[in-house]
Every structure is written in structure tokens, then in C-alpha cells.
C-alpha positions in Angstrom: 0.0 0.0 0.0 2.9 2.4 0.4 2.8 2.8 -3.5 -0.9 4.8 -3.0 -0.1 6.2 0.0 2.7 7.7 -1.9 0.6 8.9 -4.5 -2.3 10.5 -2.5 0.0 11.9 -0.6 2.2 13.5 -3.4 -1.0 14.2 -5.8 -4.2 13.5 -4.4 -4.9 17.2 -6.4 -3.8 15.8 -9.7 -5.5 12.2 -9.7 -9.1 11.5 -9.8 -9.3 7.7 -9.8 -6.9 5.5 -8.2 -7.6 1.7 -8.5 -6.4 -1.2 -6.8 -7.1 -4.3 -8.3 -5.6 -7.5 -6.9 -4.4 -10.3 -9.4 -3.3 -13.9 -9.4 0.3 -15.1 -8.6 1.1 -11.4 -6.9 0.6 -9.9 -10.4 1.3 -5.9 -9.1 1.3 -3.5 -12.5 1.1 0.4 -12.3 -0.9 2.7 -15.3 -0.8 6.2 -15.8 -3.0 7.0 -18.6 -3.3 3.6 -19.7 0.7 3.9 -20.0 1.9 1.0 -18.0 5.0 2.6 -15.7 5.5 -0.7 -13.4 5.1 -4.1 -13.6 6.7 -6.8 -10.7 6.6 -9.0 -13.3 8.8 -7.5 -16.2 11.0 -6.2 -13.3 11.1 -9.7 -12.2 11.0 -7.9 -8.5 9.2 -5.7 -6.1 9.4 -2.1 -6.3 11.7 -0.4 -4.3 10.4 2.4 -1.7 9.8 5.4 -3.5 9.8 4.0 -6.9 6.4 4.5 -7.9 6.0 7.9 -6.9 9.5 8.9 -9.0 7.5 7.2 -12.2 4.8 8.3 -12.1 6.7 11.9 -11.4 8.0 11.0 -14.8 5.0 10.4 -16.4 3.3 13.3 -15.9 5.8 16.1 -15.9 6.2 18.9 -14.0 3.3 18.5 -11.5 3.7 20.4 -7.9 3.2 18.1 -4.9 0.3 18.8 -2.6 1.2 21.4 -0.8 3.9 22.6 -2.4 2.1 25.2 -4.5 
């Protein structure tokens, strides 16, 4: 859950859905815009604390954090 709390935490300004959906065999994949940014299974690993929020930082540009004006 880190990866969301991450997320709302950073951009809960920016994003207007964020869905969970659990899969078989620990399948975790990450979509911005239908743009997949993560998948444990091409990584062939976890993703590391922080990660997530850094690709989706990425994906979106220049976006201010919450808070941060």
C-alpha cells in the first residue's frame, strides 16, 4: 500500500481515480493514462520504496506536490 499512499499523498490534487485491483500469482502492474509505468513481473522484483512515486513523477511532468504550491 505504500505505492498509493505515496501517490495520495504527493497528488491527491492531480488524480481523480486511483484503482487497486488485486491479481493472481502477486501480479502488481502500475498505469498512468493507460501507459503501464511498473510491472513486478517484467522487473522480475518488487518495487523499491519510492519508486512508484518517481515514475509516475515521470509520467506526468512537472506536477507540484500537494502542498507545495
Amino acid at each position: 500500500m505504500s505505492a498509493a499512499k505515496d501517490l495520495l499523498s504527493n497528488y491527491q490534487h492531480v488524480i481523480q481515480r486511483l484503482t487497486l485491483t488485486t491479481g493472481s500469482q502477486g501480479v502488481f502492474d502500475v498505469t498512468v493514462d493507460g501507459d503501464l509505468i511498473f510491472s513486478k513481473d517484467q522487473a522480475g522484483r518488487h518495487d523499491e520504496p519510492g519508486e512508484i512515486l518517481g515514475l509516475f513523477e515521470k509520467s506526468v511532468g512537472h506536477v507540484s506536490r500537494y502542498g507545495q504550491g
